[in-house]
C-alpha positions in Angstrom: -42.3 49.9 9.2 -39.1 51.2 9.9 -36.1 50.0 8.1 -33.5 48.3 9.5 -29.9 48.8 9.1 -27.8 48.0 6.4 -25.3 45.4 7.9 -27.3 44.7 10.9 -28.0 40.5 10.7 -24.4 40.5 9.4 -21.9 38.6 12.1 -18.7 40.4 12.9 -15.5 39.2 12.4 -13.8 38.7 16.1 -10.1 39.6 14.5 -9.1 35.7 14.7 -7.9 34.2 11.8 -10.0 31.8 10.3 -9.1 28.2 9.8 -6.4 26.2 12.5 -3.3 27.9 11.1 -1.8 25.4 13.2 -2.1 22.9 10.8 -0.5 24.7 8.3 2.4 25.8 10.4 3.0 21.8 11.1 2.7 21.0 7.2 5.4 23.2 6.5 7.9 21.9 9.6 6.9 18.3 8.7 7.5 18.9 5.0 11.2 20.1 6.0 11.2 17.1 8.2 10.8 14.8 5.6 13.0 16.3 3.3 15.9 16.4 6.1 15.4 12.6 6.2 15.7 11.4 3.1 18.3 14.0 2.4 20.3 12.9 5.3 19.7 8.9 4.1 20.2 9.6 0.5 23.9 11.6 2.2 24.8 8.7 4.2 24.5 6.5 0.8 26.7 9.2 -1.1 28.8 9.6 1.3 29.7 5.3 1.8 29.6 4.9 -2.0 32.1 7.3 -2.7 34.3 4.6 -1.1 33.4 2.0 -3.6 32.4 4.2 -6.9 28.7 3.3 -8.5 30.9 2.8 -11.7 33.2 -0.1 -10.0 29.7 -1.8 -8.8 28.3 -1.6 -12.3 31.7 -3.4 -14.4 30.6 -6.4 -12.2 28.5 -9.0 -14.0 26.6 -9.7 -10.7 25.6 -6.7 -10.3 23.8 -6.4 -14.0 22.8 -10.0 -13.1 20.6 -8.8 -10.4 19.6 -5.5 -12.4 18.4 -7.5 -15.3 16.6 -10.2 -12.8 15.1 -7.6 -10.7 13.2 -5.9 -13.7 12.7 -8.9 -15.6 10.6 -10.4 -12.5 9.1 -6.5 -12.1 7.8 -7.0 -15.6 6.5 -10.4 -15.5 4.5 -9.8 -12.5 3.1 -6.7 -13.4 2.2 -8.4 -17.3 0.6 -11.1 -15.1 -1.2 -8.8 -12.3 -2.4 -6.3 -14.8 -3.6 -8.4 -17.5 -5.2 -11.3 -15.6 -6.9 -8.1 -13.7 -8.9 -6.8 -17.1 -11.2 -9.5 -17.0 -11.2 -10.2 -13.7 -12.9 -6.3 -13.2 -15.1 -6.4 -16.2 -16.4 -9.6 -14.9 -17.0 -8.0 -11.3 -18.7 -5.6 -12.5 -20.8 -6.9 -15.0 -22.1 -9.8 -12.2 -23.8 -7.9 -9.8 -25.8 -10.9 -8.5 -23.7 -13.7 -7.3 -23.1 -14.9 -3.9 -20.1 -12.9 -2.6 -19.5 -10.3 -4.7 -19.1 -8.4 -2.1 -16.8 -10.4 0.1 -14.5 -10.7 -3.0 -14.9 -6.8 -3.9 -13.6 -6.0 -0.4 -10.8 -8.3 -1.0 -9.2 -6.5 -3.4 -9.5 -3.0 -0.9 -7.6 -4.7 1.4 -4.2 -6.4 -0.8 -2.4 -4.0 0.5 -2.5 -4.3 4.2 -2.1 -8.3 4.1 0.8 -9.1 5.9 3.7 -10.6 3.2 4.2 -13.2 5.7 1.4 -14.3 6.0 0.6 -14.9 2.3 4.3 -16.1 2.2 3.5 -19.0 4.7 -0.2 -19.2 2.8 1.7 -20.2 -0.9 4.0 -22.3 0.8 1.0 -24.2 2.3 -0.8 -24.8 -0.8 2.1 -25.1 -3.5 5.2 -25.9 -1.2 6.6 -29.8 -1.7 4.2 -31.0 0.7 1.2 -28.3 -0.1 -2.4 -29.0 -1.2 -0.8 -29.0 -4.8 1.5 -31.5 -4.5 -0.5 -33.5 -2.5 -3.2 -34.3 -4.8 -0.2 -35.0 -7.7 0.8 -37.7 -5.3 -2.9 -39.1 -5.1 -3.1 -38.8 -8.4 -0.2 -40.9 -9.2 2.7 -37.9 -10.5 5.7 -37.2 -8.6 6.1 -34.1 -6.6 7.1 -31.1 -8.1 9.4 -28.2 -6.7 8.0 -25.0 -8.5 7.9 -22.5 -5.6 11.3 -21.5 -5.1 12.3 -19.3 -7.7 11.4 -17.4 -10.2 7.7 -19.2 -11.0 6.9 -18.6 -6.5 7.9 -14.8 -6.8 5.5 -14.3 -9.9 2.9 -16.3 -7.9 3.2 -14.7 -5.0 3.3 -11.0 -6.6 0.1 -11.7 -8.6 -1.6 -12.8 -5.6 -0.7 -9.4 -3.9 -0.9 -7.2 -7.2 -3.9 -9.0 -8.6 -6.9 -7.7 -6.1 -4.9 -4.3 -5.7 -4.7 -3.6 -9.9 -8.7 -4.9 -10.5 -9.8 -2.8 -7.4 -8.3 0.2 -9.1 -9.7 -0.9 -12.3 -13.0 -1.1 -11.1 -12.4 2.2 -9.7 -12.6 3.3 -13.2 -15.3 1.4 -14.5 -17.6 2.6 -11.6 -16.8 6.2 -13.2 -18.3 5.5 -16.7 -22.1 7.4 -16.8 -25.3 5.4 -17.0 -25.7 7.6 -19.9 -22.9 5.6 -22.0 -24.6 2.1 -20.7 -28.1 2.8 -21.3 -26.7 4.2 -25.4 -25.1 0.9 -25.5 -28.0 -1.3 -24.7 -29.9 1.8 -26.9 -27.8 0.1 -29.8 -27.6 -3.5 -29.1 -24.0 -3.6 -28.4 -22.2 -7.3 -27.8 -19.8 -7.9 -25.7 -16.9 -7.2 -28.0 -18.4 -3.8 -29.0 -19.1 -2.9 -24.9 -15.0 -3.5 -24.4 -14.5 -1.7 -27.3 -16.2 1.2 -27.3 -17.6 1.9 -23.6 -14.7 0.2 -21.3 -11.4 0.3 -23.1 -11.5 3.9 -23.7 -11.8 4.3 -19.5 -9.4 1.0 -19.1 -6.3 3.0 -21.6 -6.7 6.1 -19.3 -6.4 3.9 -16.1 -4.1 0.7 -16.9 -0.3 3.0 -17.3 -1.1 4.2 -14.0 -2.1 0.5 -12.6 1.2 -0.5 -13.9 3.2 1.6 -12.9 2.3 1.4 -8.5 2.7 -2.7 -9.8 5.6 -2.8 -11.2 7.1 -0.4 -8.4 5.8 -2.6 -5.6 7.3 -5.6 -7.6 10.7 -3.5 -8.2 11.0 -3.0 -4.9 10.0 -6.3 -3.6 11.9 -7.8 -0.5 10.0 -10.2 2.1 8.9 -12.6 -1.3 12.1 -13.1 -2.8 14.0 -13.2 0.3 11.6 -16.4 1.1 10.8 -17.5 -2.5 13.5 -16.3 -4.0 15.9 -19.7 -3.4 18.8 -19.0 -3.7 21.6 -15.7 -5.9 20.3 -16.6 -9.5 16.4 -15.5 -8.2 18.1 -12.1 -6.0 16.8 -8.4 -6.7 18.3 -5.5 -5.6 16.7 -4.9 -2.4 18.0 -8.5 -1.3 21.2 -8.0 -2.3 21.6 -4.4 0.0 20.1 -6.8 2.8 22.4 -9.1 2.3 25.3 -6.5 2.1 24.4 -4.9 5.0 23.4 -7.8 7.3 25.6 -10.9 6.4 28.8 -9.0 4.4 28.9 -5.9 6.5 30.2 -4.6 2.8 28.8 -0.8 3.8 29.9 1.0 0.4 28.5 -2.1 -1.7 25.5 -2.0 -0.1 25.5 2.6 -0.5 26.2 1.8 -4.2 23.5 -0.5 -4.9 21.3 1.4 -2.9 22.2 4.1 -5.1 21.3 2.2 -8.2 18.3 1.1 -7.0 17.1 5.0 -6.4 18.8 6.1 -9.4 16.2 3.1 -11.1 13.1 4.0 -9.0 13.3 7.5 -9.7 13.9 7.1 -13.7 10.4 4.1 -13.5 8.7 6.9 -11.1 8.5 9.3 -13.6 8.3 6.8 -17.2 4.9 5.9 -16.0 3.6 8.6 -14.3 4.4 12.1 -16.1 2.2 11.2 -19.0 -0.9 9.6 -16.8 -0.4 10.2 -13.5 -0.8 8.1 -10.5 -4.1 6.6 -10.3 -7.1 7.2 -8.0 -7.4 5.2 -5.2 -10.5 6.2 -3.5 -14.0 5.1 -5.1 -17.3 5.4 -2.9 -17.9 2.0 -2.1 -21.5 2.4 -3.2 -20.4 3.1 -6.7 -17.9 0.1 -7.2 -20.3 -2.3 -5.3 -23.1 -1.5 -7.8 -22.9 -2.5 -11.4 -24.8 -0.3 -13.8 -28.5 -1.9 -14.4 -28.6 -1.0 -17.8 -25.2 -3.3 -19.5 -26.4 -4.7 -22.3 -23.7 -8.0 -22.1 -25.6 -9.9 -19.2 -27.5 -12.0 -20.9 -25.7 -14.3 -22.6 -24.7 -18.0 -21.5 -21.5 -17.9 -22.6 -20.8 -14.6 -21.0 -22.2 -15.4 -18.4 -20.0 -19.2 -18.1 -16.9 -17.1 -18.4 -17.6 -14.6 -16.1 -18.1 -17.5 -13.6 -14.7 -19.1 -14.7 -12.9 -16.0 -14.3 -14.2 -15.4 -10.8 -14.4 -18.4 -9.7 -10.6 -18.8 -10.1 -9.9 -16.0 -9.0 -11.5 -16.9 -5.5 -9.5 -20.0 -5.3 -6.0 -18.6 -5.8 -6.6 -15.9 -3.9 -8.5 -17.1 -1.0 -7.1 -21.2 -0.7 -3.8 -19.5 0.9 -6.0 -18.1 4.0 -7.9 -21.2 4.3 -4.3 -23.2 4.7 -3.0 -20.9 7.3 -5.8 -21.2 9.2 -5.9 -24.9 9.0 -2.7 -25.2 9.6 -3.6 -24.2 13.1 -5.8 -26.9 13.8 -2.5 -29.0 15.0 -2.3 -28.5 18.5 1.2 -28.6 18.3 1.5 -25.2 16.6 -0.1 -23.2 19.9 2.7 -24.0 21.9 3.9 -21.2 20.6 1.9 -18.9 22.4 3.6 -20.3 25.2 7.1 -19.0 24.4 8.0 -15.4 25.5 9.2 -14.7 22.2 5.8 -14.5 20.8 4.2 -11.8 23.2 7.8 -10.0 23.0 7.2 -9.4 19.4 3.6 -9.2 19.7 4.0 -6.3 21.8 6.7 -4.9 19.8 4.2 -5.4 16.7 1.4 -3.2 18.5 4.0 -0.4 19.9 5.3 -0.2 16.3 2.4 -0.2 14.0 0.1 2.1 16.6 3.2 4.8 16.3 4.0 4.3 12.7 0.6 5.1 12.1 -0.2 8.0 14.2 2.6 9.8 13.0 2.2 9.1 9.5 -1.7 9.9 9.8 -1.1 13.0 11.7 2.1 14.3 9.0 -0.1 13.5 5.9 -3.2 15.5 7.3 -1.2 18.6 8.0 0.8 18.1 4.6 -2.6 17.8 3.1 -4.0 20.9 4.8 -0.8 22.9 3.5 -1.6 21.6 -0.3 -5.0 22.9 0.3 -4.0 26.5 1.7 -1.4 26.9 -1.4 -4.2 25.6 -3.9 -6.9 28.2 -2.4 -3.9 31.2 -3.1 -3.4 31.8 -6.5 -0.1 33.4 -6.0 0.9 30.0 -4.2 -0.8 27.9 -6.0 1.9 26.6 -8.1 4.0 25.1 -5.3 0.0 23.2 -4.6 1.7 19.8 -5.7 5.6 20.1 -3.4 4.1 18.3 -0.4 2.9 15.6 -2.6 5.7 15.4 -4.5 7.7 15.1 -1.3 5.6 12.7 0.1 5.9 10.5 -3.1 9.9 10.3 -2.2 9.3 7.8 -0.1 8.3 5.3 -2.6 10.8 6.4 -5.0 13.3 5.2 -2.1 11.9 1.8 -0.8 11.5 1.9 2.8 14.8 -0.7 3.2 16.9 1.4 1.6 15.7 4.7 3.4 16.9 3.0 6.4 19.9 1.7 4.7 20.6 5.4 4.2 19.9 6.3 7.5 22.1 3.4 9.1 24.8 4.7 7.9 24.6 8.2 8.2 24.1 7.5 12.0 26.4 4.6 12.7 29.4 8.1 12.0 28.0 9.3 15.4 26.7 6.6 17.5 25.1 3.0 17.4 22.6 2.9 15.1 21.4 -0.8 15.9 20.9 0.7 19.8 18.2 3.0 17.9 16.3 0.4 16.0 12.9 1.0 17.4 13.2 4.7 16.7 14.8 3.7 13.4 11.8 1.0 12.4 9.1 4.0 13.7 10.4 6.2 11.5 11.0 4.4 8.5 7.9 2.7 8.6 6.1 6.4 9.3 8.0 7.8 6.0 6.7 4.7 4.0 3.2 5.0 5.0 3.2 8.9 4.5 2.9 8.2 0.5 -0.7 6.7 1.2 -2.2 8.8 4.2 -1.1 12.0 1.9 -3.1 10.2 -1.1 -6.1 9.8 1.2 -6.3 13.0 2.8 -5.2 15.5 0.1 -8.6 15.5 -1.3 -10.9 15.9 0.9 -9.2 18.0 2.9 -8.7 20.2 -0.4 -12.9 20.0 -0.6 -13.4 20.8 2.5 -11.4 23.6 2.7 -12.6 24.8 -0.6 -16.2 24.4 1.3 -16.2 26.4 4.5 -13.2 28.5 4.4 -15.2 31.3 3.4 -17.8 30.4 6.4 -15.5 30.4 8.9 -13.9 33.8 7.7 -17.4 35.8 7.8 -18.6 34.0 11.2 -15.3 35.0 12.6 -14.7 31.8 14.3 -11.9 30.4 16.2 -9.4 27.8 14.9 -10.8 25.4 17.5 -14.5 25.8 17.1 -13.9 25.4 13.6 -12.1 22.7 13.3 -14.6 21.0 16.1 -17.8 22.0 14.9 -16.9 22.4 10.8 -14.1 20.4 9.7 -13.6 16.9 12.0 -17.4 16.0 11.0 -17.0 16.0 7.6 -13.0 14.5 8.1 -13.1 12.0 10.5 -13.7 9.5 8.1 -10.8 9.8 5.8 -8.5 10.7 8.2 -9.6 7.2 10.3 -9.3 4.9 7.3 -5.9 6.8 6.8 -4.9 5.9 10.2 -6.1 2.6 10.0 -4.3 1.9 6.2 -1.0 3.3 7.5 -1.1 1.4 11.1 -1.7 -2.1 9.3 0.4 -1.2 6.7 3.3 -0.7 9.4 2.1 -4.0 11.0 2.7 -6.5 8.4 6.1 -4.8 7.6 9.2 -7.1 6.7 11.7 -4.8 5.2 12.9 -2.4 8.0 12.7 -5.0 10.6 14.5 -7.7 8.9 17.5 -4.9 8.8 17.2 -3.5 12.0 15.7 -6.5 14.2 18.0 -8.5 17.5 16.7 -10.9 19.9 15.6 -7.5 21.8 13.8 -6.4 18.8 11.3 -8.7 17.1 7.8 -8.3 15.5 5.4 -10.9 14.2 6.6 -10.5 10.8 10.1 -11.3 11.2 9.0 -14.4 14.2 7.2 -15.6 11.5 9.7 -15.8 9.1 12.2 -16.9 11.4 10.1 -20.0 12.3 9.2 -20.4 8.2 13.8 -20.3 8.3 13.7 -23.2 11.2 10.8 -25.4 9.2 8.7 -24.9 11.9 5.3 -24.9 10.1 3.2 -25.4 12.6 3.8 -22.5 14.9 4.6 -20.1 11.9 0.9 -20.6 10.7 -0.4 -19.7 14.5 2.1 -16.9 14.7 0.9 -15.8 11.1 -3.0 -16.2 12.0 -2.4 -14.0 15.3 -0.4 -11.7 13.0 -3.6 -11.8 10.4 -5.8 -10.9 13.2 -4.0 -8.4 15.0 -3.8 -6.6 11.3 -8.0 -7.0 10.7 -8.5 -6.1 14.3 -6.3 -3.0 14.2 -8.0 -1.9 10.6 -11.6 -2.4 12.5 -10.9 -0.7 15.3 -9.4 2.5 14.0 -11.5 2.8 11.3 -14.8 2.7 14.1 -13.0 6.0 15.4 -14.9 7.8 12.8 -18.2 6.6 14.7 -17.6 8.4 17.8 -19.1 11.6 18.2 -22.5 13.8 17.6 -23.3 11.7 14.4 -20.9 10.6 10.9 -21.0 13.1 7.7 -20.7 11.4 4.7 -19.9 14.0 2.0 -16.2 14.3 2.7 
């Protein structure tokens, strides 16, 4: 038989270069993008501070009032949130049997997209003067108590938020440790003090620095809850305070210096907490964090067991008694009428616009950043500069998304009406925020993925578009969806930017509901806070069922 040709099966390269060098094109425009904008915010700060030197702000005793308040709060909360999460995760996942495990697990993947308002509204409803709380003081005979406004509301409210989002990321870890490790401890007859001791605490000290530090940077940079909660200047943080300048003092180089401060701050906590650990993993497979591991040895006992219930059962009630009180509180008809005013579709509409284009660009910038780290990590020559994009993308949470636009505000109020350019203003800011977590989400598995099939698509010498179509959006779709939907809700529920650049002309939900919360309206703020709920969930569902459409759903990315 004859032989055949050496080379003959072999597919020849059409000339086209392999991958959608498109992609990595836009990561490097975007990537200068970004940097243009918070360069240009961070030289419109410079440039009004010089007028009021960040010295002259710092001899004031306010200002070290509100310094010394704003990371006192910061460190409370994240004390709270962090260590009220350690048993609240072991207990997860040690009870893998209970009625709504699941419902509660999903809770915590979702703190971050709950609209501040709304939980706002939700506290005040169950421990405002006339909440739930107080209500059953009064039938039990005690006098009413006044305990949310202050300090003691803005540490509730923060571990409500920060509570689900630090035990998610714990169980994260926990989900990580091998069945080898469970099945030597039950090998051994470990208790429960030797199973926190020598199986989870070692993965718990790698994890908790990192858990801190995103807490105690959300708390840092907290506006919507002490701007509600916050009652009054002795309870004020930083961000409040550069509202406050900006909006009700018009005092534009006060406002550029604390801005300052507060970046100066952010930057110094950025890197404390995350140069030794790093920032911690946010994606788990759902699958791995929903099972516990069969083999723990510390089910069985009863008074495990009683505490584990305890833990989670309060847990449930904090966290879920302020959703049930916003949605009863729209079971007064009176509260509908404001579906009735054209305020409420105005900002409803308003909302949508917003959030859909905050989301889409964010979504679209983080995937091309993404693709970028991937092309330098696959070049060894480049390889180095791998982590810029993310380190770019991580600006914007060194600079909270209220002072980015502070920054911008007043680098373009030198050339034209800023306020006139607020929807562009709260699109972009809101995009810049959200950037942070779609780069998160994407960077690796886009790196995988590339690592995967770029050698494929070199040898089969396909295009860029019949590679990206038949190789890389199968196996993509699904991160890059959840990435669209986290940043669109995300952009949704937002209170900072708005509150600075919002008029009549420009309202969302957020700030209608805090508006009516301002005018003791409670009625219609719960309705307005339950559409704003929904519109969030409905949004999330939605765009994540993008990933559905198509020839079928690859699961390995």
């Amino acid at each position: 038989m004859p032989r055949m040709p050496a080379g003959a099966l072999a597919v020849r390269p059409s000339g086209r270069r392999s991958g959608p060098a498109g992609f990595t094109a836009a990561g490097i425009l975007l990537l200068l993008l970004v940097l243009a904008l918070v360069g240009g915010s961070f030289g419109g700060l410079l440039f009004h501070a010089g007028e009021l030197p960040v010295g002259a702000v710092l001899e004031r005793p306010y200002t070290w009032s509100i310094i010394r308040f704003t990371l006192w709060q910061a460190g409370l909360s994240t004390l709270l949130s962090v260590g009220l999460a350690i048993p609240l995760a072991r207990a997860l996942h040690r009870r893998r049997g209970f009625y709504g495990r699941r419902l509660l697990i999903r809770l915590t993947s979702v703190s971050l997209v709950v609209p501040t308002m709304v939980a706002i509204l939700g506290m005040v409803a169950v421990h405002g003067r006339n909440g739930w709380v107080n209500d059953l003081l009064a039938f039990a005979g005690h006098a009413r108590q006044d305990y949310l406004y202050g300090l003691a509301g803005i540490l509730m409210t923060h571990v409500f938020f920060n509570l689900p989002l630090a035990t998610r990321l714990m169980l994260n870890g926990l989900a990580e440790i091998p069945s080898a490790q469970w099945k030597l401890a039950a090998l051994y007859g470990f208790r429960d003090r030797d199973v926190f001791r020598l199986v989870e605490w070692p993965v718990l000290r790698g994890v908790i620095p990192g858990v801190a530090g995103v807490v105690f940077l959300l708390c840092f940079t907290s506006f919507a809850i002490v701007l509600s909660l916050g009652g009054g200047p002795a309870a004020s943080t930083l961000e409040v305070a550069i509202y406050q300048a900006l909006r009700f003092e018009f005092d534009l180089p006060k406002a550029a210096a604390l801005s300052l401060i507060q970046v100066l701050l952010c930057g110094i906590l950025t890197v404390l907490f995350f140069s030794f650990r790093g920032a911690p993993a946010w994606g788990a497979a759902d699958a791995a964090v929903m099972e516990a591991d069969r083999h723990r040895p510390d089910t069985g006992g009863l008074g495990g067991r009683l505490a584990d219930a305890a833990v989670i059962t309060l847990a449930a009630v904090y966290l879920l008694t302020p959703f049930i009180a916003v949605a009863l509180g729209t079971l007064d008809g009176r509260g509908w009428s404001i579906v009735t005013d054209g305020r409420f579709w105005h900002a409803l509409g308003w909302s949508v616009l917003i959030s859909l284009a905050a989301g889409f660009i964010a979504t679209a910038s983080g995937f091309c950043m993404a693709w970028l780290c991937a092309g330098l990590d696959g070049s060894p020559g480049w390889r180095p500069l791998r982590v810029l994009p993310e380190l770019v993308g991580a600006l914007t949470l060194i600079i909270p998304p209220l002072t980015l636009g502070a920054g911008l505000f007043l680098l373009l109020r030198q050339y034209t009406d800023a306020l006139s350019l607020g929807h562009f203003m709260v699109i972009s800011v809101n995009a810049l925020f959200t950037l942070a977590f779609t780069l998160r989400v994407l960077v690796g598995p886009v790196t995988r993925q590339r690592r995967r099939f770029e050698n494929l698509g070199r040898s089969l010498g396909m295009s860029s578009l019949a590679l990206w179509r038949l190789v890389y959006w199968p196996v993509l779709k699904r991160p890059i969806c959840y990435a669209l939907a986290l940043a669109t809700t995300l952009a949704a529920g937002d209170m900072g930017v708005i509150a600075l650049f919002g008029t009549e002309r420009l309202s969302t939900l957020p700030l209608l509901v805090y508006r009516l919360l301002g005018g003791y309206r409670l009625e219609q703020a719960a309705v307005a806070a339950l559409c704003l709920c929904a519109l969030c969930l409905l949004l999330f569902w939605l765009l994540e069922q993008l990933a559905r459409l198509g020839r079928g759903e690859a699961r390995d990315a």
